[in-house]
PyMOL Python script that loads the backbone (N, CA, C, O; Angstrom):
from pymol import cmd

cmd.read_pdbstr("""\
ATOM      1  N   UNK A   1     -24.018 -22.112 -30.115  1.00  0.00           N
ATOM      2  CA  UNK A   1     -23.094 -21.975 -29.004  1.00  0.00           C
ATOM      3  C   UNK A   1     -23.544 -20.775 -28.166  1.00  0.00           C
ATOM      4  O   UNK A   1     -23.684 -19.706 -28.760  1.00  0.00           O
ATOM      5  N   UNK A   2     -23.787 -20.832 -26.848  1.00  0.00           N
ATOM      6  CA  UNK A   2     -24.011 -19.833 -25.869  1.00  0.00           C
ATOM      7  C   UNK A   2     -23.242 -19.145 -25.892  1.00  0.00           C
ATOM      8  O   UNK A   2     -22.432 -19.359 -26.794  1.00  0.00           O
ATOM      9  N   UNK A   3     -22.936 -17.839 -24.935  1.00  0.00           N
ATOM     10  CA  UNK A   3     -22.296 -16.749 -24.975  1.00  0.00           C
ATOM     11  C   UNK A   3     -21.221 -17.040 -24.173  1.00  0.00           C
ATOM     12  O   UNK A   3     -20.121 -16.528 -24.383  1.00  0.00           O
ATOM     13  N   UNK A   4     -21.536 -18.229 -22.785  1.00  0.00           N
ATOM     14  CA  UNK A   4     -20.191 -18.331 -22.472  1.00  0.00           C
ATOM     15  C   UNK A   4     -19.670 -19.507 -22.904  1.00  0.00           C
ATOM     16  O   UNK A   4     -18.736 -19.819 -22.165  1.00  0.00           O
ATOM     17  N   UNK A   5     -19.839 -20.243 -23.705  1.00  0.00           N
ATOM     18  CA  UNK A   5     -19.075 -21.187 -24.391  1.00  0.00           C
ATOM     19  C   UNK A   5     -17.924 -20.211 -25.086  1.00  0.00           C
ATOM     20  O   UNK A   5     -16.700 -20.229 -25.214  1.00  0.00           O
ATOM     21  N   UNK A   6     -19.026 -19.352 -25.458  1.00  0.00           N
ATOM     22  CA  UNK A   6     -17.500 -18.451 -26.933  1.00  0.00           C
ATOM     23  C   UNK A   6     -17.018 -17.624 -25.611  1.00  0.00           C
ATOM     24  O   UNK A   6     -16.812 -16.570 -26.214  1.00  0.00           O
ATOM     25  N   UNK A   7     -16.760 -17.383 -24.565  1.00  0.00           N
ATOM     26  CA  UNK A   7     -15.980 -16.037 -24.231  1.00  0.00           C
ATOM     27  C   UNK A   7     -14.776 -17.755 -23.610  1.00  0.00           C
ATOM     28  O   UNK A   7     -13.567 -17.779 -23.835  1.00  0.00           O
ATOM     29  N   UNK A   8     -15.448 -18.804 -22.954  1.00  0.00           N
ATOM     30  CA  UNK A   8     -14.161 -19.822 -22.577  1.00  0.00           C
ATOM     31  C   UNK A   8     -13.665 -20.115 -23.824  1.00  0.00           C
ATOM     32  O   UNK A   8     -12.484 -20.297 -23.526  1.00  0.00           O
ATOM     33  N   UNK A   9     -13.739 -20.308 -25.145  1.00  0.00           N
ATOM     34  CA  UNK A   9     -13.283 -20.795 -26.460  1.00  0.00           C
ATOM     35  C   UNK A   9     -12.563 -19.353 -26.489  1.00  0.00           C
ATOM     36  O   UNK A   9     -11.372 -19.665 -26.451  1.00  0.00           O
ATOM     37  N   UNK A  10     -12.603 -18.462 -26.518  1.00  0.00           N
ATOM     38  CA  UNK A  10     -11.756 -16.927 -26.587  1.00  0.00           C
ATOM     39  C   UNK A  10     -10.987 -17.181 -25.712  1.00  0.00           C
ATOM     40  O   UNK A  10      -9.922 -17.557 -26.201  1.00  0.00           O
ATOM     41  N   UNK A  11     -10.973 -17.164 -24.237  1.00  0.00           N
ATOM     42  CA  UNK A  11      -9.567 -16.581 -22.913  1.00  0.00           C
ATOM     43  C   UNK A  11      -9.042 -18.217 -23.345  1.00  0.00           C
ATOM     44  O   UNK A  11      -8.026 -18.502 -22.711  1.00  0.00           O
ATOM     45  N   UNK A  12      -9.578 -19.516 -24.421  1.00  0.00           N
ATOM     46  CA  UNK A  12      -8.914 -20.407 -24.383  1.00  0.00           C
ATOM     47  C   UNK A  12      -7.529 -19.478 -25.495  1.00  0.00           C
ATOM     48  O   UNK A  12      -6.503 -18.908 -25.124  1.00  0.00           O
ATOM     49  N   UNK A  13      -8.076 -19.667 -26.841  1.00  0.00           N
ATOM     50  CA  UNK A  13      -7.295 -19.167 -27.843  1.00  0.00           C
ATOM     51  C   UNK A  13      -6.376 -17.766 -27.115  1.00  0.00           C
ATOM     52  O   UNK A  13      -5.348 -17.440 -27.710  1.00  0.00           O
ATOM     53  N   UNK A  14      -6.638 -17.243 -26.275  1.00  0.00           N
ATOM     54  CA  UNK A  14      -5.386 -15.860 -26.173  1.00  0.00           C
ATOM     55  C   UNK A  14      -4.651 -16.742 -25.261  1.00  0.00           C
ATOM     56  O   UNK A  14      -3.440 -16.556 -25.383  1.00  0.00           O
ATOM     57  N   UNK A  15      -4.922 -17.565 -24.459  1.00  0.00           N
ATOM     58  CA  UNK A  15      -4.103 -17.932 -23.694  1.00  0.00           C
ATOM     59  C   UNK A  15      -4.028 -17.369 -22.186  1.00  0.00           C
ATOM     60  O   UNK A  15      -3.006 -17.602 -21.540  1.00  0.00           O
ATOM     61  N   UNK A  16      -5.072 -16.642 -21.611  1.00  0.00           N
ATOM     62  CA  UNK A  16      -5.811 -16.324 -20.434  1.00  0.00           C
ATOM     63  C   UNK A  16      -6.617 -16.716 -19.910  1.00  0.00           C
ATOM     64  O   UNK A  16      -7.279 -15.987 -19.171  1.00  0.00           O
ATOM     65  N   UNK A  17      -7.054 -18.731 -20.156  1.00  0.00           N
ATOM     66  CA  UNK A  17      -7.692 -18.967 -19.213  1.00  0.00           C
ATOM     67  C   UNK A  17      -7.162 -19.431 -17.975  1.00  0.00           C
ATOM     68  O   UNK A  17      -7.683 -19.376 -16.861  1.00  0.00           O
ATOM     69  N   UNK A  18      -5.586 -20.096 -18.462  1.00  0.00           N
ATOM     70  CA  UNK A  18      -5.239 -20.489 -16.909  1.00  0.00           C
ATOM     71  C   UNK A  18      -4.876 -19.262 -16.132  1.00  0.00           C
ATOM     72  O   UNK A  18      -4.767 -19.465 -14.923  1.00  0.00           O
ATOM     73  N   UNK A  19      -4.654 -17.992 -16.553  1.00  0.00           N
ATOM     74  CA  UNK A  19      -4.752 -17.146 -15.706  1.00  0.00           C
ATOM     75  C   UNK A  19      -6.024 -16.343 -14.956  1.00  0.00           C
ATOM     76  O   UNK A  19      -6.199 -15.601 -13.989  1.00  0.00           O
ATOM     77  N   UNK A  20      -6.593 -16.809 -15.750  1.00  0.00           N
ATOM     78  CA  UNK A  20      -8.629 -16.780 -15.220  1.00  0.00           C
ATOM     79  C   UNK A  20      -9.048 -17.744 -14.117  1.00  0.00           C
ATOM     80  O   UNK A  20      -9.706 -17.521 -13.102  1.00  0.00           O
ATOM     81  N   UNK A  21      -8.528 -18.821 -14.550  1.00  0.00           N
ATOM     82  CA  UNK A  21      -8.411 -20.184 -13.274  1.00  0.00           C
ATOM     83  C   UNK A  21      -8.098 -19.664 -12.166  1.00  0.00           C
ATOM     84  O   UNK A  21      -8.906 -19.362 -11.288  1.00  0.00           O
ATOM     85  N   UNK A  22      -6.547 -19.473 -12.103  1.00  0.00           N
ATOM     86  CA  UNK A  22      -6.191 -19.032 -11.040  1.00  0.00           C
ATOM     87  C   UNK A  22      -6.494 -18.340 -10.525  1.00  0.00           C
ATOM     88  O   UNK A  22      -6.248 -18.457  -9.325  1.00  0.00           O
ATOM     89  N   UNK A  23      -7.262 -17.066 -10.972  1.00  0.00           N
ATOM     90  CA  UNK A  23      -7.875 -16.322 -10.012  1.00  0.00           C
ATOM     91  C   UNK A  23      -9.072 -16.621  -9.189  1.00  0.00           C
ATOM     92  O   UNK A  23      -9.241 -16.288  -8.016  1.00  0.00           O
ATOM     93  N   UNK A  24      -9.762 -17.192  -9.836  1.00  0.00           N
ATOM     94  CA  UNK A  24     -10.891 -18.484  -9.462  1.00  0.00           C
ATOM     95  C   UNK A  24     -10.776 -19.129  -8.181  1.00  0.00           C
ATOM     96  O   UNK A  24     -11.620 -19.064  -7.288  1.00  0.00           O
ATOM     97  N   UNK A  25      -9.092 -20.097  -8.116  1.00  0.00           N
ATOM     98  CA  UNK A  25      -8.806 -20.466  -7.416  1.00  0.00           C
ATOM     99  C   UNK A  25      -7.866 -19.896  -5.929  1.00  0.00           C
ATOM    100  O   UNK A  25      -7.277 -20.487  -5.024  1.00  0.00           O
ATOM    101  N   UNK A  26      -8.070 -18.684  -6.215  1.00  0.00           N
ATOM    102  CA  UNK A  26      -7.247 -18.122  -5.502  1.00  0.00           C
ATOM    103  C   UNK A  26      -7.872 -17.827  -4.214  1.00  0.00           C
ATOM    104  O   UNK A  26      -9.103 -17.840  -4.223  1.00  0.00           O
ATOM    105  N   UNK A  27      -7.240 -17.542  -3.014  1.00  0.00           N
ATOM    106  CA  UNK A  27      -7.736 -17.346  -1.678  1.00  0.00           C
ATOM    107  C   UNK A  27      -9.610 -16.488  -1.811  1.00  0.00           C
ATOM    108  O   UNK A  27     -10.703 -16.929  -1.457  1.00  0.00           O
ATOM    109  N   UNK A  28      -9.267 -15.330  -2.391  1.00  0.00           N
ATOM    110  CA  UNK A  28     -10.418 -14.351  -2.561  1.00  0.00           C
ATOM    111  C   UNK A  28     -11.474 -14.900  -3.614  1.00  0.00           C
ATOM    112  O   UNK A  28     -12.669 -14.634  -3.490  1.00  0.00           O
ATOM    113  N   UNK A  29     -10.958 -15.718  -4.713  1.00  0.00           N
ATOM    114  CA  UNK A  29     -12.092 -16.453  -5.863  1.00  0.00           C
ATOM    115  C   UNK A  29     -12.804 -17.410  -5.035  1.00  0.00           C
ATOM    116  O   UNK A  29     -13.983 -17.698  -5.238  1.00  0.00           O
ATOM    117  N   UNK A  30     -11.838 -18.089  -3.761  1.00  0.00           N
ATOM    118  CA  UNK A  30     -12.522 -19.145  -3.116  1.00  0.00           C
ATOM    119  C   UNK A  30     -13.799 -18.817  -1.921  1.00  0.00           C
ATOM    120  O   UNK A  30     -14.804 -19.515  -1.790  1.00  0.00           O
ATOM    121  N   UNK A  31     -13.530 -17.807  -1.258  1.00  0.00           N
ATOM    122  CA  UNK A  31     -14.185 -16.433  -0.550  1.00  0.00           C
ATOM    123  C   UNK A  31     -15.507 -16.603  -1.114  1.00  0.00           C
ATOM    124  O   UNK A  31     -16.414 -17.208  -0.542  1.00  0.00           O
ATOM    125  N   UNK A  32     -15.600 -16.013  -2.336  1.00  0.00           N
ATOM    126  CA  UNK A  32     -16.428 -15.642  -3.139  1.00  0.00           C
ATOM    127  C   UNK A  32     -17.241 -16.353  -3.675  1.00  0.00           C
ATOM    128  O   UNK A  32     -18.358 -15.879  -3.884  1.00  0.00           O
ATOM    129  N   UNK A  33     -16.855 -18.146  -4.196  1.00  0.00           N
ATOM    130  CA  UNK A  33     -17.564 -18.879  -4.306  1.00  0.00           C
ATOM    131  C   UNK A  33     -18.606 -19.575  -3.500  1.00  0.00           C
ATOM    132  O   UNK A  33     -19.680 -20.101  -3.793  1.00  0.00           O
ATOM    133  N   UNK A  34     -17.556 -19.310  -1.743  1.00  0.00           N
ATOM    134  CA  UNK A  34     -18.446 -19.915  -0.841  1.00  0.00           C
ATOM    135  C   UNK A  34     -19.762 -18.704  -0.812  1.00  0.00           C
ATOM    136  O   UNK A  34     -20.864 -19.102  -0.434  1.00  0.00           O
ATOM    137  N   UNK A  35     -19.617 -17.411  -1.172  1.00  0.00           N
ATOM    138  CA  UNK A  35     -20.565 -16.273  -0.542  1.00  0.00           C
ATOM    139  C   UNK A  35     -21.918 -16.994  -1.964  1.00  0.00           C
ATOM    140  O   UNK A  35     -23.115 -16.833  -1.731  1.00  0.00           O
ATOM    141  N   UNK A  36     -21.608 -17.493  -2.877  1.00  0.00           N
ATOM    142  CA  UNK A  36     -22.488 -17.399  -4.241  1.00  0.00           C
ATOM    143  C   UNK A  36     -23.293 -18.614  -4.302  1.00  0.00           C
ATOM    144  O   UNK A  36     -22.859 -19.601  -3.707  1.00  0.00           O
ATOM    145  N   UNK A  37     -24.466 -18.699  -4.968  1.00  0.00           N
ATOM    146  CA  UNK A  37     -25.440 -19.874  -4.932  1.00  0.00           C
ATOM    147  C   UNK A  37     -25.087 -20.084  -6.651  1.00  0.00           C
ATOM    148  O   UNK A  37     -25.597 -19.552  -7.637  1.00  0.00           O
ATOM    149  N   UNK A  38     -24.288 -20.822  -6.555  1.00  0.00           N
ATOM    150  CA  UNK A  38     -23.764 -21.355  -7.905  1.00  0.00           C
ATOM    151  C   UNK A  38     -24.880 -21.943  -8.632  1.00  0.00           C
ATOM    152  O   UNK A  38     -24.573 -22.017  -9.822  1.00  0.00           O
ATOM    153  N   UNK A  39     -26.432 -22.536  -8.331  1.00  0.00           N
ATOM    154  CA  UNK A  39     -27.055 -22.966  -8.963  1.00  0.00           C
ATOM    155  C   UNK A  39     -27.865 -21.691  -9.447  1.00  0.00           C
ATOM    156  O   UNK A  39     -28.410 -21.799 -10.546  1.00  0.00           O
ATOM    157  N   UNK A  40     -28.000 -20.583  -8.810  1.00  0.00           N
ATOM    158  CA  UNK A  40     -29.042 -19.411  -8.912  1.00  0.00           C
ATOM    159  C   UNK A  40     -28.254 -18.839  -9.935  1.00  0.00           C
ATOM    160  O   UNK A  40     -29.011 -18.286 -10.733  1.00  0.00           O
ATOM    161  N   UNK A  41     -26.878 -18.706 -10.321  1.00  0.00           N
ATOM    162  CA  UNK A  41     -25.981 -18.123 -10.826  1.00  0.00           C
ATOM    163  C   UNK A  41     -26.028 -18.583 -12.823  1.00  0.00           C
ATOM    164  O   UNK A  41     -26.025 -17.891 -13.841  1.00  0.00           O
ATOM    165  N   UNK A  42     -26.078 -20.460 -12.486  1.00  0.00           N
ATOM    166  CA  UNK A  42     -26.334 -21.229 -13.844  1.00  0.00           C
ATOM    167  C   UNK A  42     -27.516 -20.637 -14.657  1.00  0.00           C
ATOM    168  O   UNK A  42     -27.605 -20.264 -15.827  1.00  0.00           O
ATOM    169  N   UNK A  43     -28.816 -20.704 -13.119  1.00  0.00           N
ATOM    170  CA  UNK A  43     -29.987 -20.447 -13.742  1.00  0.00           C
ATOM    171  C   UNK A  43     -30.181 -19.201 -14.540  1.00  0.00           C
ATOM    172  O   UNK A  43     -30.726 -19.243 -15.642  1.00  0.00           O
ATOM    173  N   UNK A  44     -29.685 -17.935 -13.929  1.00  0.00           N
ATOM    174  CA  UNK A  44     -29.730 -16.859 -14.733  1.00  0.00           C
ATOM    175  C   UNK A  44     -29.192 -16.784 -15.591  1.00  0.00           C
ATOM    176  O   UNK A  44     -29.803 -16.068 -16.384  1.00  0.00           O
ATOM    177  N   UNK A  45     -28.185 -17.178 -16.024  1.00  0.00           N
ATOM    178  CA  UNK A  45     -27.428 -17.454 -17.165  1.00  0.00           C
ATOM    179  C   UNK A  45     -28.070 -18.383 -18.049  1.00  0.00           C
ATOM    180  O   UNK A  45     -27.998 -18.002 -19.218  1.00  0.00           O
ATOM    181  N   UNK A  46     -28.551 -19.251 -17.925  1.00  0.00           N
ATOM    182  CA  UNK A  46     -29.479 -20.261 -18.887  1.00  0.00           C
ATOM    183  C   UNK A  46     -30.455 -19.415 -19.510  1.00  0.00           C
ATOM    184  O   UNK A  46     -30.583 -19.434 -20.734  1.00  0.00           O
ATOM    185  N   UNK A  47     -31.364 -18.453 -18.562  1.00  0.00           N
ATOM    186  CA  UNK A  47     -32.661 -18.398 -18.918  1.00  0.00           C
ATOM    187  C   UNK A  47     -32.018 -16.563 -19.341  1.00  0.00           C
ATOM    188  O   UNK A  47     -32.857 -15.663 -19.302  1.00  0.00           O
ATOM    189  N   UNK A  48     -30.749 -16.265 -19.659  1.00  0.00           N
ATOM    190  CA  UNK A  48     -30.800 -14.948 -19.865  1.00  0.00           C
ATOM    191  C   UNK A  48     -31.146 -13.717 -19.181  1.00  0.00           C
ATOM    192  O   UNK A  48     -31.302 -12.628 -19.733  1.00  0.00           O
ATOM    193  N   UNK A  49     -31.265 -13.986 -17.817  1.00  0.00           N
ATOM    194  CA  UNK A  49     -31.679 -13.302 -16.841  1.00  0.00           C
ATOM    195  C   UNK A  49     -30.771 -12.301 -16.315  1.00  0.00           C
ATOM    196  O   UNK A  49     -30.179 -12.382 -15.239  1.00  0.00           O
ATOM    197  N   UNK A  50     -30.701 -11.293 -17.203  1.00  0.00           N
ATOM    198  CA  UNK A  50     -29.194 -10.092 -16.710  1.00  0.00           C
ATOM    199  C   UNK A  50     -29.654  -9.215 -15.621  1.00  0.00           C
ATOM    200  O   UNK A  50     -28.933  -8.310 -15.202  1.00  0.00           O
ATOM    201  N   UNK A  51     -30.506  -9.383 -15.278  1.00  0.00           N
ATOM    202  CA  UNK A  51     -30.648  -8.146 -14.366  1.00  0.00           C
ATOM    203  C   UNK A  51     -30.468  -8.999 -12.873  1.00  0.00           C
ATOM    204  O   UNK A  51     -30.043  -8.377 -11.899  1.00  0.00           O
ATOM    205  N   UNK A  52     -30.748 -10.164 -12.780  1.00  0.00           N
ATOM    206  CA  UNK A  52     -30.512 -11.269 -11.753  1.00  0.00           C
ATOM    207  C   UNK A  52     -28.874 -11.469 -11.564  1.00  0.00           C
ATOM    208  O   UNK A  52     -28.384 -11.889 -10.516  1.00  0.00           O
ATOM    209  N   UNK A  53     -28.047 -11.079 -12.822  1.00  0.00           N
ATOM    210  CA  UNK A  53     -26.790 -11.849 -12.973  1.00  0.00           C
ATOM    211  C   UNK A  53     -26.179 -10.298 -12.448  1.00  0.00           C
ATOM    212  O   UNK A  53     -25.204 -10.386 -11.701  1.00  0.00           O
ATOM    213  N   UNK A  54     -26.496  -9.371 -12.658  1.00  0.00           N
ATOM    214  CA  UNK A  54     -26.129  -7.783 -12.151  1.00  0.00           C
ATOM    215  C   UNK A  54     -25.839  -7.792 -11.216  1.00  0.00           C
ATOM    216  O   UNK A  54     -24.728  -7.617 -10.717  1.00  0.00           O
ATOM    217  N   UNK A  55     -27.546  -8.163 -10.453  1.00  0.00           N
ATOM    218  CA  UNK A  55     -27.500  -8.288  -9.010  1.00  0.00           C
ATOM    219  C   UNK A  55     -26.696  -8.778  -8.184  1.00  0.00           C
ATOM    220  O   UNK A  55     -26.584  -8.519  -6.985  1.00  0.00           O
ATOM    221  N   UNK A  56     -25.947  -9.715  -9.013  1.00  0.00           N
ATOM    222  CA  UNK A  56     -25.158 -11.191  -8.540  1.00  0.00           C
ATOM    223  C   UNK A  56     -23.759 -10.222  -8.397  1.00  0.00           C
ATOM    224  O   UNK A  56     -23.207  -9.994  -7.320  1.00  0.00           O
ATOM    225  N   UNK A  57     -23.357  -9.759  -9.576  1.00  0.00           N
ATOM    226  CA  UNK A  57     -22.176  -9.025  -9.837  1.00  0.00           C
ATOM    227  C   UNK A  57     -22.387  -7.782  -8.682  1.00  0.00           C
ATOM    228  O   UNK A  57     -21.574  -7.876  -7.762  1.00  0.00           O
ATOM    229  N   UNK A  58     -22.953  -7.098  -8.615  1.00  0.00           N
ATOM    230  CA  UNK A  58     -22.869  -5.848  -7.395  1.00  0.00           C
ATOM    231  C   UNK A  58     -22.972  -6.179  -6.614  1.00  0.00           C
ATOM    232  O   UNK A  58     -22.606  -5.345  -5.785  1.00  0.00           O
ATOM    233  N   UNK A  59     -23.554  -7.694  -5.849  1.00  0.00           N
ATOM    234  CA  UNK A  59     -22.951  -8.070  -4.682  1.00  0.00           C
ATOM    235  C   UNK A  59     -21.554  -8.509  -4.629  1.00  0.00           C
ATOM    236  O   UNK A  59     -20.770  -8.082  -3.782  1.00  0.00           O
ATOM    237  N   UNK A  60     -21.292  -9.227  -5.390  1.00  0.00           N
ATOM    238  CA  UNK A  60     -20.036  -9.835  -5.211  1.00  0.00           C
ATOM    239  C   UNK A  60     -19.134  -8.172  -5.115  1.00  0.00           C
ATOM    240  O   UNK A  60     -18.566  -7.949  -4.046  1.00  0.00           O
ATOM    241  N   UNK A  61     -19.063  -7.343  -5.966  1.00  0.00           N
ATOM    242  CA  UNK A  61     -18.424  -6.136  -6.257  1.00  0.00           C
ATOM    243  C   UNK A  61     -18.290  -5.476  -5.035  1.00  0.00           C
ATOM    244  O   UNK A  61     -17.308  -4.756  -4.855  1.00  0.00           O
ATOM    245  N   UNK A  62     -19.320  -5.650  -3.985  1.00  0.00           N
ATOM    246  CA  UNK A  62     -19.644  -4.825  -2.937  1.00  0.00           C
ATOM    247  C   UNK A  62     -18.854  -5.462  -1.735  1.00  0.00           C
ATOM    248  O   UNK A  62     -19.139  -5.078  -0.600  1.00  0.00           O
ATOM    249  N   UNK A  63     -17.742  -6.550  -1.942  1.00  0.00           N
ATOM    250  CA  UNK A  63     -16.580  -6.870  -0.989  1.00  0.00           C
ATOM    251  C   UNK A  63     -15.475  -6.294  -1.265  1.00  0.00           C
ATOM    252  O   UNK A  63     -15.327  -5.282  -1.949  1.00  0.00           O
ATOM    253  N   UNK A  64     -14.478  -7.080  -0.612  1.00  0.00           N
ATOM    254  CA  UNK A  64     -13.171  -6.617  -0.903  1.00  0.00           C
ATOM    255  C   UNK A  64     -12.747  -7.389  -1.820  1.00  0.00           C
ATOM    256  O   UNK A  64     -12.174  -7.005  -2.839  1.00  0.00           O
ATOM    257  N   UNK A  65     -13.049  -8.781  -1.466  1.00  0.00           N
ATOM    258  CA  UNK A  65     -12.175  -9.701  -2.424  1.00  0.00           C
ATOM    259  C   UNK A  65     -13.190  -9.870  -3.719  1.00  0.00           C
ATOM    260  O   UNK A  65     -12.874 -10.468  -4.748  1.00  0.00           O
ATOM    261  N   UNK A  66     -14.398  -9.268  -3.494  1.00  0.00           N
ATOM    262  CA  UNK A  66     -14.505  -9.252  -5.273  1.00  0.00           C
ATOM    263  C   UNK A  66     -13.954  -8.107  -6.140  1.00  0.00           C
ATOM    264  O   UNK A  66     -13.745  -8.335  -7.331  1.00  0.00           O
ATOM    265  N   UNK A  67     -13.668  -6.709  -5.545  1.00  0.00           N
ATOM    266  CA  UNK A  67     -12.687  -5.864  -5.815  1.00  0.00           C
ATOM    267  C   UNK A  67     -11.689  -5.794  -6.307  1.00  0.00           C
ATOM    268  O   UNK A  67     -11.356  -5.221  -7.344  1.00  0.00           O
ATOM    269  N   UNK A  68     -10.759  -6.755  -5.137  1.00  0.00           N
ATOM    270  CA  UNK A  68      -9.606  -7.533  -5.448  1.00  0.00           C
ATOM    271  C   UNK A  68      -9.773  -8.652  -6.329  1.00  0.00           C
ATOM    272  O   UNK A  68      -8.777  -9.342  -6.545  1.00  0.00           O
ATOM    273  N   UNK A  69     -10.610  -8.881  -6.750  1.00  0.00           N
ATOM    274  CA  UNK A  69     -10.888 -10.120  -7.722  1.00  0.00           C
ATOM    275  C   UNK A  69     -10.585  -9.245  -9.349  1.00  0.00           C
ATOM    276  O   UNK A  69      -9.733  -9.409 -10.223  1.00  0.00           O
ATOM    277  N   UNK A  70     -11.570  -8.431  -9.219  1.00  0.00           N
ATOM    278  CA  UNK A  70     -11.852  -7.746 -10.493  1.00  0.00           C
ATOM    279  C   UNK A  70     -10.729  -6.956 -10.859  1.00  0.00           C
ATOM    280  O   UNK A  70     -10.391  -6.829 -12.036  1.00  0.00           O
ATOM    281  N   UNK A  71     -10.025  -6.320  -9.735  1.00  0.00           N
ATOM    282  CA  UNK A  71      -8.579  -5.569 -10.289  1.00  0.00           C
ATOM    283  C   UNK A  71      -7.509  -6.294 -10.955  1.00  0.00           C
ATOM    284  O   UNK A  71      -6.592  -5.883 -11.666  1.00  0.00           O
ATOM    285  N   UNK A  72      -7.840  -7.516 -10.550  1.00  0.00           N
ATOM    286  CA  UNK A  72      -6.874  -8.717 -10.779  1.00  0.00           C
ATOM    287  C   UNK A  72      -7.253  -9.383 -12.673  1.00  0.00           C
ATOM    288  O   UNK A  72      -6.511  -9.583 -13.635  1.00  0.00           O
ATOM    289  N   UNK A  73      -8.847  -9.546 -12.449  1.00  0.00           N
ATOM    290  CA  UNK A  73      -9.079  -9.632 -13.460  1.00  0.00           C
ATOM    291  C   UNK A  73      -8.365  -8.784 -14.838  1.00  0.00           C
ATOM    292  O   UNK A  73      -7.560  -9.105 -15.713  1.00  0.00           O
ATOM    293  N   UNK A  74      -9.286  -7.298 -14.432  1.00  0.00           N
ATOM    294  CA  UNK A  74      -8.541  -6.547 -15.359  1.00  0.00           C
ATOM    295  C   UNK A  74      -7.493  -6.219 -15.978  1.00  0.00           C
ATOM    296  O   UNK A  74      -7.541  -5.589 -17.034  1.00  0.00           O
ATOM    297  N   UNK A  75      -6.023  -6.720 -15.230  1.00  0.00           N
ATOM    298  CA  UNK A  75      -5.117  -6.464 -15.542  1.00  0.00           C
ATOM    299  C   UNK A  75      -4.806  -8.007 -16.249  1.00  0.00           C
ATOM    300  O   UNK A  75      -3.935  -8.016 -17.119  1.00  0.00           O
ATOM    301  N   UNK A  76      -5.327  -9.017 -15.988  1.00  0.00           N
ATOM    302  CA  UNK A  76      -4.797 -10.397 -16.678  1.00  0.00           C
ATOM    303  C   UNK A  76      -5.809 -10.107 -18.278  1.00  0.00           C
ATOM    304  O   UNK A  76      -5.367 -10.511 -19.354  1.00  0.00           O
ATOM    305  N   UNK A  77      -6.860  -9.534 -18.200  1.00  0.00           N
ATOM    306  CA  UNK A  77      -7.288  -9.409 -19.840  1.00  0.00           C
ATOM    307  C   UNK A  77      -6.665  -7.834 -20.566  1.00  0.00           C
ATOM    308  O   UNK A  77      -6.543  -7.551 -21.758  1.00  0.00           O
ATOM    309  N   UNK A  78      -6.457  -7.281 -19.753  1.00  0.00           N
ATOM    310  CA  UNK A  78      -5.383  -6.026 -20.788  1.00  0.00           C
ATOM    311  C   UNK A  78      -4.142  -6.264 -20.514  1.00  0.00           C
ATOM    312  O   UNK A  78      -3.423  -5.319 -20.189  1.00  0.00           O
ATOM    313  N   UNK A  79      -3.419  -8.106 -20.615  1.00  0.00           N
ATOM    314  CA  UNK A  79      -2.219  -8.292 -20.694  1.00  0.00           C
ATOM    315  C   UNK A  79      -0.972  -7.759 -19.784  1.00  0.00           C
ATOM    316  O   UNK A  79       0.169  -7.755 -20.246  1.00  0.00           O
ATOM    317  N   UNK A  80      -1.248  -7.333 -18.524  1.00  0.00           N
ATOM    318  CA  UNK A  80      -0.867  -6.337 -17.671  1.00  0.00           C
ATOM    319  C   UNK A  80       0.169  -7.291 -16.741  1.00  0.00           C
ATOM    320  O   UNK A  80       0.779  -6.796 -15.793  1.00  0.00           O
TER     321      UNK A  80
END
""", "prot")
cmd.dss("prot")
cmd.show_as("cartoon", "prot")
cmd.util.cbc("prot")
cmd.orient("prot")
């Protein structure tokens, strides 16, 4: 099992993925998807490519709504 099979099998069992969804789906997750090359995104992730997937993350980080994404995040995985 890959690494993100077990972290979706985890936010399944606590019961934070539909609150992971939703953020996903939310005005700013949707923002964000259009800014991302979802296939460049798979690929680094397949082939283990973290410094590609970094890159990926400090752009996204370097808006507002990935900001607002991630504050949002944080508080739905420390139960907030």
């Amino acid at each position: 099992m890959g690494e993100l099979e077990r972290i979706a099998q985890e936010l399944e069992r606590s019961g934070k993925a539909g609150d992971v969804r939703a953020l996903a789906e939310s005005p700013e997750g949707q923002r964000l998807r259009e800014m991302l090359d979802g296939e460049a995104i798979e690929k680094a992730a397949r082939e283990g490519d973290s410094a590609a997937l970094q890159g990926m993350l400090r752009q996204v980080l370097a808006t507002r709504e990935g900001q607002t994404l991630a504050q949002r995040l944080r508080k739905v995985m420390e139960g907030k």
